[in-house]
C-alpha positions as CSV (number, residue, x, y, z in Angstrom):
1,X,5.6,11.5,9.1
2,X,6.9,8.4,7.7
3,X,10.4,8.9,8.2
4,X,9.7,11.6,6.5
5,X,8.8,13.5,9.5
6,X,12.6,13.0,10.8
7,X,13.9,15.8,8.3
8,X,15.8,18.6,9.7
9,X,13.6,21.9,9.6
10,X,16.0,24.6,8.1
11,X,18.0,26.6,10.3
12,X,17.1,29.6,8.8
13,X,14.6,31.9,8.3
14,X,12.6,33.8,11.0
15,X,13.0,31.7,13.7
16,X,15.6,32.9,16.5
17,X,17.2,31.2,18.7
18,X,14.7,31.8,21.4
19,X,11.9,30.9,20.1
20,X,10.5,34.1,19.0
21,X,9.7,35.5,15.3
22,X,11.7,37.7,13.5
23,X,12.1,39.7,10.3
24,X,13.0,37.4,7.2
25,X,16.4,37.7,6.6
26,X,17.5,38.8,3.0
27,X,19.8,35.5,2.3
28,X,18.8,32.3,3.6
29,X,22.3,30.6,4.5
30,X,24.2,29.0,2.2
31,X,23.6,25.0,1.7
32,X,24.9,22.4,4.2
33,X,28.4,20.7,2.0
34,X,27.1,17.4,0.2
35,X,27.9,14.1,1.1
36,X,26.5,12.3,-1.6
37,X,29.8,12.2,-3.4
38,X,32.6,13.8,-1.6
39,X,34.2,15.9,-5.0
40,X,31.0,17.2,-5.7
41,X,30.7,20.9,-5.0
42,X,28.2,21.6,-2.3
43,X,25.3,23.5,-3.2
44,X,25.6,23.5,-7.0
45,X,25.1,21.1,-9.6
46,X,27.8,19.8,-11.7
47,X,28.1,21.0,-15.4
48,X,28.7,18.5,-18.3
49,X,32.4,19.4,-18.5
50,X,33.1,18.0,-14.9
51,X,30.5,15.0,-15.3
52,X,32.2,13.5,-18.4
53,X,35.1,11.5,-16.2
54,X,32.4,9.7,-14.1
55,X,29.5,9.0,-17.2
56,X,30.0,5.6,-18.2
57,X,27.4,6.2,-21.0
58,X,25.4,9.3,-22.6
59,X,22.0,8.6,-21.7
60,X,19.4,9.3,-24.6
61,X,19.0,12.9,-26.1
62,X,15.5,13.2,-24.7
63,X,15.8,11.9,-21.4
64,X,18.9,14.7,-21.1
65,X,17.3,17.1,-22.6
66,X,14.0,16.8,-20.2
67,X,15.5,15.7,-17.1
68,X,19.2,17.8,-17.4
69,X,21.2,14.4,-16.5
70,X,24.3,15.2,-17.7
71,X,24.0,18.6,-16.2
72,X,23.7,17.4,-12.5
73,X,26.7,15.0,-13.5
74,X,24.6,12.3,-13.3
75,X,23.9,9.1,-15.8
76,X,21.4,6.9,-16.5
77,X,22.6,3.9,-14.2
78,X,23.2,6.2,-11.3
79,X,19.2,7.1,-11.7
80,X,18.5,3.8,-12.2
81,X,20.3,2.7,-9.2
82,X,18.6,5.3,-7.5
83,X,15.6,4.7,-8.6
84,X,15.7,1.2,-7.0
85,X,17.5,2.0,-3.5
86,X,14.6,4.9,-3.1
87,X,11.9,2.1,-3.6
88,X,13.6,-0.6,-1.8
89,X,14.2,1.8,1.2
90,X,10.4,2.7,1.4
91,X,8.4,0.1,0.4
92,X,7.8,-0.9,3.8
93,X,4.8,1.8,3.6
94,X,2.5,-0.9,1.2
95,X,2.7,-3.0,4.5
96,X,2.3,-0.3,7.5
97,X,-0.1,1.9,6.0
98,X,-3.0,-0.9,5.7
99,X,-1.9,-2.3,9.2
100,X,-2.1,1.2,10.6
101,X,-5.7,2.8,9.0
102,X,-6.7,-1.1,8.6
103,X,-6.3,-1.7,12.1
104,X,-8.5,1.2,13.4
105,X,-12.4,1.7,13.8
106,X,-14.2,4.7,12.4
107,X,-17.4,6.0,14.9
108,X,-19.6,3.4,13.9
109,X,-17.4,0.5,13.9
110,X,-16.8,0.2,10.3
111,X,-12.7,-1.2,9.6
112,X,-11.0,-0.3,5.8
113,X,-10.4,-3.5,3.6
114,X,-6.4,-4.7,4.0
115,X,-6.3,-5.7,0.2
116,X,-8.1,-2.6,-0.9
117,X,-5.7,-0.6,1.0
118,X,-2.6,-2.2,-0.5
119,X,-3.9,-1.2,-3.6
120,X,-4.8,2.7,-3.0
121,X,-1.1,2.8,-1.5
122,X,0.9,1.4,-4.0
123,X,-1.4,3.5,-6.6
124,X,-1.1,7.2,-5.3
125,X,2.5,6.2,-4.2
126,X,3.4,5.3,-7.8
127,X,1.3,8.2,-9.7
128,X,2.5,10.9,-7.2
129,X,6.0,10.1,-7.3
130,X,6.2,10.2,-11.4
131,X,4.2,13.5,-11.4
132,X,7.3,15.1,-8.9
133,X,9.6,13.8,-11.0
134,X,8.1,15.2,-14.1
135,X,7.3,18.4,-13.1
136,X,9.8,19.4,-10.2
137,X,12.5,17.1,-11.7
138,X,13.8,15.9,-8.4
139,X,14.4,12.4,-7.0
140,X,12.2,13.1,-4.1
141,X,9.4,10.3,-3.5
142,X,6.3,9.9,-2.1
143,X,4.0,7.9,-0.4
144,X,1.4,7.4,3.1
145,X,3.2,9.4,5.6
146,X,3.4,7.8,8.9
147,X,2.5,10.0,11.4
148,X,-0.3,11.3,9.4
149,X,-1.8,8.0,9.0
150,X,-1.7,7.5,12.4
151,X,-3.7,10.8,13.3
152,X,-6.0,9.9,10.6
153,X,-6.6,6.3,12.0
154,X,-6.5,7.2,15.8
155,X,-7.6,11.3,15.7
156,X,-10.3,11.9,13.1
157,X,-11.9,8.1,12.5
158,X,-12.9,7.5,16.1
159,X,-14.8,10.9,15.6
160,X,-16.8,10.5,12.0
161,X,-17.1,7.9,9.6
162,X,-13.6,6.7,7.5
163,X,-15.3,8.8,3.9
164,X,-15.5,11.9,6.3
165,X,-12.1,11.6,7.4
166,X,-10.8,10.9,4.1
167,X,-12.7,14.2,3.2
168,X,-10.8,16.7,5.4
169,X,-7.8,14.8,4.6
170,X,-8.6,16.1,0.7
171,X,-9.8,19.4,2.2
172,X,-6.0,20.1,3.9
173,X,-4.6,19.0,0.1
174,X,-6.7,21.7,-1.5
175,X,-5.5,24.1,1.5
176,X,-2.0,23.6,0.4
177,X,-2.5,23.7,-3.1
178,X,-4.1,27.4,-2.4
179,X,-1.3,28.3,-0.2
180,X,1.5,27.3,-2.2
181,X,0.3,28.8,-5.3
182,X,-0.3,32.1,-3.4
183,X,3.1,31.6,-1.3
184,X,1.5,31.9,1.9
185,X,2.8,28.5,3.1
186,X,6.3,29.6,3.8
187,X,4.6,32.7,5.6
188,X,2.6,29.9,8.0
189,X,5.9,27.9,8.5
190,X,7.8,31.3,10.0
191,X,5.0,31.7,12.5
192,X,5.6,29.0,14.1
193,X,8.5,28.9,16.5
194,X,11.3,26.3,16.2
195,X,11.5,25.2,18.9
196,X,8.0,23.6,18.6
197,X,8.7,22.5,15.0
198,X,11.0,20.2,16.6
199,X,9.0,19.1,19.4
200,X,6.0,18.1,17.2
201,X,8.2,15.7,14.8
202,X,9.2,14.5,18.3
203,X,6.2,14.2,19.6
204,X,4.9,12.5,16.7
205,X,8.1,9.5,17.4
206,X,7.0,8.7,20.1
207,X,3.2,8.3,19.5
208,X,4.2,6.0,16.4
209,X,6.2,4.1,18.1
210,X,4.0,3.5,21.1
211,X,1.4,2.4,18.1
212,X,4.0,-0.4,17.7
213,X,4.0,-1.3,20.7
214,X,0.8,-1.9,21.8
215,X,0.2,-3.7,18.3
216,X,2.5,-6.2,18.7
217,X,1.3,-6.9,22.4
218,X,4.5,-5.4,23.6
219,X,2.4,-3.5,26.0
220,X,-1.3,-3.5,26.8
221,X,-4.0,-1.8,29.3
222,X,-2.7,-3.4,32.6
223,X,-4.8,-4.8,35.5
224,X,-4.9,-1.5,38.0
225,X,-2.3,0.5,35.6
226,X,-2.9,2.6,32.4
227,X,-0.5,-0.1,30.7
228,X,2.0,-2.9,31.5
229,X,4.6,-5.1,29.8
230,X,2.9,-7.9,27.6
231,X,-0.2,-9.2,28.8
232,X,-0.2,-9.9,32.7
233,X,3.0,-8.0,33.4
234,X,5.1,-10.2,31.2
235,X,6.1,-11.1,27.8
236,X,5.0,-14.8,26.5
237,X,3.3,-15.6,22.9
238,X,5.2,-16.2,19.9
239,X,3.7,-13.5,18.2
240,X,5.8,-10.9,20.9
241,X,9.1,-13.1,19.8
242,X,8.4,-11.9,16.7
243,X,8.6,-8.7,17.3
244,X,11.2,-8.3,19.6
245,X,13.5,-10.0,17.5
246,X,12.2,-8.0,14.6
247,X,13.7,-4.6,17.0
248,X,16.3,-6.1,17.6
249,X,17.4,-7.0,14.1
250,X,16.0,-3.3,12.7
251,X,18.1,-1.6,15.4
252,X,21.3,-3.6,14.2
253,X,20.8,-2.8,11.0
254,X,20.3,0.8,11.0
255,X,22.8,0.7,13.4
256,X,25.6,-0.7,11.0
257,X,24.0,1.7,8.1
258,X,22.7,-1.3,6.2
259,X,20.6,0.2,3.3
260,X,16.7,-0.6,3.3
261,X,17.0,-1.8,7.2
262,X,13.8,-1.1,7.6
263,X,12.3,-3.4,4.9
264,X,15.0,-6.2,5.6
265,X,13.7,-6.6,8.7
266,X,9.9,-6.8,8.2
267,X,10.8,-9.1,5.4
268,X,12.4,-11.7,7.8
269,X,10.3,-11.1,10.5
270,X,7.5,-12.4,8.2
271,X,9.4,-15.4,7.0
272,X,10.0,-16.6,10.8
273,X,6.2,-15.5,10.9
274,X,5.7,-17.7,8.4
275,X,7.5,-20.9,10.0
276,X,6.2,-20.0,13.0
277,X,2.4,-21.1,12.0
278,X,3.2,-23.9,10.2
279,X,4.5,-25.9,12.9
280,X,2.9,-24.6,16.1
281,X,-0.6,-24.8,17.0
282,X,-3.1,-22.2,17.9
283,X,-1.0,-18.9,17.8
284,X,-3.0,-15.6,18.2
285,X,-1.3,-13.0,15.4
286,X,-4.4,-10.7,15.4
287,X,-5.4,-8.4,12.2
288,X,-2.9,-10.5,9.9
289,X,-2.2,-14.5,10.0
290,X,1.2,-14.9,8.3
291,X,-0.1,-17.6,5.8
292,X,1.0,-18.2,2.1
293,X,-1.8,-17.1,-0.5
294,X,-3.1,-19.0,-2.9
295,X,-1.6,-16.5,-5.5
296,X,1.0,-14.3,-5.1
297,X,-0.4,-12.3,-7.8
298,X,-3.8,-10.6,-7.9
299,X,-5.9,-8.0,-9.8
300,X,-5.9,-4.6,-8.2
301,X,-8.8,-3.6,-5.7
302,X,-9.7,-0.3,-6.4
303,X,-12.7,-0.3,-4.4
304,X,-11.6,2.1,-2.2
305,X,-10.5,4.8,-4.6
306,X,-13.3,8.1,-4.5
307,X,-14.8,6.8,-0.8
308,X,-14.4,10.0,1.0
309,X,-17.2,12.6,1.7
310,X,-15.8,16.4,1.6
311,X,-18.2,18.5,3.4
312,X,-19.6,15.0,5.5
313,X,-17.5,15.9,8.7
314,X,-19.0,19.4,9.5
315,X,-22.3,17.7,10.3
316,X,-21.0,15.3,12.3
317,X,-18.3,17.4,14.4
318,X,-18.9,21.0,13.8
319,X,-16.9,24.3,12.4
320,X,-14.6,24.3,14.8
321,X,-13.5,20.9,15.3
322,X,-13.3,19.9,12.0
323,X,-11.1,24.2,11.6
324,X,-8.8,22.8,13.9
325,X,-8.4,19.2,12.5
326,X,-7.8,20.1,8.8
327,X,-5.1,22.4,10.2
328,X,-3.5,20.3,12.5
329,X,-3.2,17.7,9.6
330,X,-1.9,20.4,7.5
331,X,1.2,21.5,10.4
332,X,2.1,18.1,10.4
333,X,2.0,17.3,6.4
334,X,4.2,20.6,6.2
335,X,7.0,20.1,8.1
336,X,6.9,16.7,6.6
337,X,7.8,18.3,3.7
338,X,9.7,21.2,3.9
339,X,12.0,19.5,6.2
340,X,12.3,16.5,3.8
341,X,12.5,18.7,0.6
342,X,15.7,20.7,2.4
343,X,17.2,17.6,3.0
344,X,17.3,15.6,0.5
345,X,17.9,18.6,-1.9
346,X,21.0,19.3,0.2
347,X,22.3,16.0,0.0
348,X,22.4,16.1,-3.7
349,X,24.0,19.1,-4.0
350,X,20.7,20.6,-5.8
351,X,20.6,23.8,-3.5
352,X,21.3,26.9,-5.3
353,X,24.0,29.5,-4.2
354,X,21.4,31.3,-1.6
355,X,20.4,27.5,-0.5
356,X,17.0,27.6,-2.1
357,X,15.3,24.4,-3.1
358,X,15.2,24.4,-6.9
359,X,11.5,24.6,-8.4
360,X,10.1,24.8,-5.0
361,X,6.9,26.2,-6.1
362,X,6.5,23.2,-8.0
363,X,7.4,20.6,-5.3
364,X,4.9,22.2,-2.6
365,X,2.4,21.8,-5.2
366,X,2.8,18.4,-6.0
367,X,2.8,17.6,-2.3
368,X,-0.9,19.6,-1.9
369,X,-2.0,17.3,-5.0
370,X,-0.4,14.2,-3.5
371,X,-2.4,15.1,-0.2
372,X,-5.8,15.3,-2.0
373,X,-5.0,12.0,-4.0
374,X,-4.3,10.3,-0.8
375,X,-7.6,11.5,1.0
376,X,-9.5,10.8,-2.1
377,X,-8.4,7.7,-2.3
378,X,-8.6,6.3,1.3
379,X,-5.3,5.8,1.9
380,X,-4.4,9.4,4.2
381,X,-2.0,12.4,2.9
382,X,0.8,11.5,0.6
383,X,4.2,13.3,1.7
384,X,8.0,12.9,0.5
385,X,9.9,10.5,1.6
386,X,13.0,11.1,3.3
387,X,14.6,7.6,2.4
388,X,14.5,9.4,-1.0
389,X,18.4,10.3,0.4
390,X,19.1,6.5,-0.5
391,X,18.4,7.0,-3.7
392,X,20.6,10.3,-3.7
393,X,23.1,8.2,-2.2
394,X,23.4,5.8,-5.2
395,X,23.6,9.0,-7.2
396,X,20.5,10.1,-8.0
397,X,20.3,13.8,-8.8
398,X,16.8,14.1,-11.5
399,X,13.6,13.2,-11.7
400,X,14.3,10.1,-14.1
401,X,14.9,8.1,-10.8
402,X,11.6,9.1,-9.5
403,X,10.3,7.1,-12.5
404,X,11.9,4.0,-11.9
405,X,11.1,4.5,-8.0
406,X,7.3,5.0,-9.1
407,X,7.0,2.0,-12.0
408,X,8.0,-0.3,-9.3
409,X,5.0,0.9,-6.9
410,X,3.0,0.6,-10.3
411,X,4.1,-2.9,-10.2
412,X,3.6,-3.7,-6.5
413,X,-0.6,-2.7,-7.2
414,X,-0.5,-6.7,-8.8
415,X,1.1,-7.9,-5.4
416,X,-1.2,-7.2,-2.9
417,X,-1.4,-10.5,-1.3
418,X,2.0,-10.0,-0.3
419,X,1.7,-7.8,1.9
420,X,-1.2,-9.4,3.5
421,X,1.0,-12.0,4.7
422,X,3.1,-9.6,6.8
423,X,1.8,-10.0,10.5
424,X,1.7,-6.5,12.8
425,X,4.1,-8.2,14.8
426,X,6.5,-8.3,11.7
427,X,5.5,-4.4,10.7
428,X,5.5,-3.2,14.6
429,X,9.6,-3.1,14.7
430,X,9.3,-0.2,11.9
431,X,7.2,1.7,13.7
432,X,9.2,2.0,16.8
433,X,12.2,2.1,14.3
434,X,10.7,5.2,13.0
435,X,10.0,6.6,16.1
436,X,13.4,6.8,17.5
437,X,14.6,8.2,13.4
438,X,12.3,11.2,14.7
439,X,13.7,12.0,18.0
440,X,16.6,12.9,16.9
441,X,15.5,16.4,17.0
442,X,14.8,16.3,20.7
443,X,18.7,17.5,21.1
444,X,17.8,21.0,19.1
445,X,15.7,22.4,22.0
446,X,17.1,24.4,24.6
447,X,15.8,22.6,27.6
448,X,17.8,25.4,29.8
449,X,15.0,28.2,28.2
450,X,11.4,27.0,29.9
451,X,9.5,29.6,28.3
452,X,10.9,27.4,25.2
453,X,11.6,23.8,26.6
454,X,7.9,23.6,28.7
455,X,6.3,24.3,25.8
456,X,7.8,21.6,23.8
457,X,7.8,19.1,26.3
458,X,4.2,19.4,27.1
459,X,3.8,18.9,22.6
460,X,5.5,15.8,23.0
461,X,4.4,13.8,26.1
462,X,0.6,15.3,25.8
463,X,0.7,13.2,21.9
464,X,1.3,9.4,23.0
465,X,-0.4,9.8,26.8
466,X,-3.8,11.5,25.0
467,X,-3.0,9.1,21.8
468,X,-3.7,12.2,19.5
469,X,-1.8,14.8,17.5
470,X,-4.2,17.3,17.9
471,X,-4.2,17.3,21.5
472,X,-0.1,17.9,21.5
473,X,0.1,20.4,19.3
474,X,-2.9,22.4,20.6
475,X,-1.1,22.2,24.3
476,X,2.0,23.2,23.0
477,X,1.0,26.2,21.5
478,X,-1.3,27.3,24.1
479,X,1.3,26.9,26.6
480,X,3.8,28.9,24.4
481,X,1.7,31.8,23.9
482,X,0.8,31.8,27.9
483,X,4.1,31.9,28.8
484,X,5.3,34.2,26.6
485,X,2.1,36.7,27.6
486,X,3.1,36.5,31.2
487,X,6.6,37.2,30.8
488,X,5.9,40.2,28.8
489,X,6.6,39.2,25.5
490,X,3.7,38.7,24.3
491,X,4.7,40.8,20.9
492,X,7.1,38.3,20.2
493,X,4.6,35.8,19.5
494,X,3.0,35.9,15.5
495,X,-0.3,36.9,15.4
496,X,-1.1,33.8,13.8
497,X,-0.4,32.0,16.5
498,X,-2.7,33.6,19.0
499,X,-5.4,32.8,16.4
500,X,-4.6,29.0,17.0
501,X,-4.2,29.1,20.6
502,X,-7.1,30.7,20.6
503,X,-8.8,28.2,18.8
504,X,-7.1,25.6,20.7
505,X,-8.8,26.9,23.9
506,X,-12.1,26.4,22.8
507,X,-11.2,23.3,21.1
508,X,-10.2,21.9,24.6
509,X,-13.0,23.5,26.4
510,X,-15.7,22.9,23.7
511,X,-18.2,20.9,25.7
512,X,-18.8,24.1,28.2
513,X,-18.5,26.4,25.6
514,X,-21.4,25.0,23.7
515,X,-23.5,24.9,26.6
516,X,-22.9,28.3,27.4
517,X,-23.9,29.1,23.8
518,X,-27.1,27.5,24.5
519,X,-25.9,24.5,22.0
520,X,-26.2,21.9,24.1
């Protein structure tokens, strides 16, 4: 959940206020006001008549016929514009993707090639974001999403090998595709409560951002404690400068709304990186020495394009793990995206009267491709981006800026060594960055209702202290379902959500449960 996984989950729908499921209401509410561009309408798109005073220039008959510029009272420099601010706002993701799946060990050992993975993220990135633009015709990009990178790195590779990982990742993508051609995916997001929506896009913060931490030797496994500050209780290294100046620059700069914050600071942060090991001796950077190639340009890798194994991981972890997994990676790759798709939408003023998405069926599509081309291609599920709402921003309101945003990815496959330049300690600031984008939802739960705050507060500390996903959201849900049972409300809980607890519990308790079974 890049970023991504920061998007508010719509208010509407089934979920009450308490937690529980209810009947689908008729309406969904009408769309949040835009603030895009404060005389534009909210919810509606502008008609030619009111975009002629703000066109500076008719953009070509084909590219208004396909993409409806003029009718979103947009113009070719506004997509153009916000084509660029998209890309600019998330190209951070060509240099925290590989750090992230590059910087973990699959069961037997084996590390995924930093060049390689540049590569497959710029690709998918730039192929996935053209093909929403094209066929949903929205300025909504994609890429890696963090969060599901990190469960990918941290929850499935330490279990299997990196192509059996890859291949449930492609497994979930074909799940969604199914789902959202079928239009059961919106009938699996109402069953599960809101409350622990929120929690696990919280819960998710805070485990990326304690990745940043311990990458950049902020903290590390302390001498009689589970962790401590720096190495030997305090901080020391010019690597750890780097970072906390790179935090502290990222936090003023999001701070004072500066656009592409983010990437501003990662590039800097490398720069000082840069100076840094040119004049002193002996400095310890880890995965990534800052150094200046030999060539800032370079033929794409694509060696690690079709390395995944689809059916590999049932031999190596079972049905039921591998069940549980796939749909874990699938909760968190959907709320990724409905949450962004709402957002973003709203903020250009694309929602329709009843404050539906336009070409949804589309979109959700897209995303279930984008998550098989990121599995099949070694680089994790591929979700919108929420920074997408900088290119909306600059006035983006079609899919011609997702062109622009994905030509420029095309462009960064030729720049890989680049980003291998960029220390962790430069990319670690983003993470944590992210991580505090994400908890802003931690102020939707009622903490006064425990049979809805326990719940969500065992999702979000059982992620970063177990450092897995799975484990939070498996928690959560078993400990909403028990509470709710004992308090006599069990009926208020889906069905399909005593499935996963369900599931959960023998996930948890797997090791006597196959022994009992005579499996062991």
């Amino acid at each position: 959940m890049a970023p991504s996984s920061d998007g508010p989950d719509r208010p509407d729908g089934p979920d009450t206020p308490d937690g529980s499921t209810g009947p689908v209401p008729a309406d969904p509410a009408p769309a949040a006001p835009s603030r895009a561009h404060e005389g534009d309408a909210p919810g509606t798109a502008k008609t030619p008549s009111a975009a002629k005073g703000a066109s500076t220039g008719a953009p070509p008959a084909v590219l208004d016929r396909f993409f409806h510029i003029s009718d979103r009272g947009s113009t070719l420099g506004r997509e153009i514009r916000g084509g660029f601010a998209t890309f600019f706002t998330m190209a951070y993701i060509l240099v925290l993707n590989p750090i992230i799946l590059g910087g973990a060990q699959d069961i037997n050992g084996n590390q995924l090639d930093f060049g390689q993975l540049v590569t497959a993220t710029a690709l998918v990135a730039a192929v996935m974001t053209i093909l929403m633009g094209v066929t949903a015709n929205l300025p909504l990009a994609l890429a890696a999403g963090l969060g599901l990178n990190a469960m990918v790195a941290y929850g499935l590779a330490p279990l299997m090998t990196w192509p059996e990982a890859m291949g449930l990742v492609v497994l979930e993508g074909i799940l969604i595709c199914v789902l959202a051609a079928t239009g059961l995916r919106e009938a699996i997001m109402h069953a599960i409560p809101l409350p622990l929506k929120q929690a696990i896009g919280v819960g998710i913060g805070m485990f990326i951002a304690f990745i940043g931490l311990v990458n950049a030797g902020f903290v590390s496994p302390g001498d009689g404690t589970p962790v401590e500050l720096g190495s030997g209780g305090s901080l020391s290294g010019w690597p750890v400068l780097v970072f906390c100046l790179g935090l502290l620059l990222t936090f003023v700069l999001l701070a004072r709304g500066a656009k592409g914050a983010i990437l501003i600071s990662i590039v800097a942060m490398t720069a000082l990186a840069l100076v840094i090991e040119l004049v002193a001796d002996g400095v310890e950077w880890g995965l990534t020495t800052p150094e200046v190639p030999d060539s800032l340009v370079a033929a794409p890798d694509f060696g690690l394009v079709g390395a995944f194994s689809l059916f590999g991981a049932f031999g190596t972890v079972g049905l039921i793990t591998v069940v549980l997994l796939v749909f874990t990676l699938f909760l968190t790759d959907f709320f990724d995206t409905m949450g962004t798709a709402v957002a973003v939408t709203s903020e250009a003023g694309l929602l329709d009267e009843r404050g539906r998405v336009p070409r949804l069926g589309r979109l959700l599509f897209v995303d279930g491709i984008a998550t098989v081309a990121g599995g099949a291609a070694s680089v994790s599920s591929n979700t919108s981006y929420i920074e997408s709402a900088a290119g909306v921003g600059e006035g983006a309101r079609t899919g011609l800026a997702n062109l622009v945003t994905g030509g420029l990815f095309a462009l960064a496959l030729f720049f890989a060594p680049l980003a291998a330049m960029v220390p962790s300690q430069a990319a670690a600031p983003a993470l944590v960055a992210v991580g505090f984008l994400m908890m802003a939802q931690v102020g939707r739960i009622d903490w006064a209702r425990y049979d809805i705050a326990i719940p969500a507060f065992v999702t979000i500390i059982v992620m970063p202290f177990t450092f897995s996903i799975t484990n939070g959201l498996g928690a959560g849900f078993v400990t909403f379902v028990l509470l709710r049972a004992v308090a006599g409300r069990a009926r208020s809980v889906h069905w399909l959500l005593w499935v996963v607890a369900v599931a959960f519990v023998v996930y948890f308790a797997i090791d006597p449960v196959e022994q009992l079974l005579g499996l062991r």
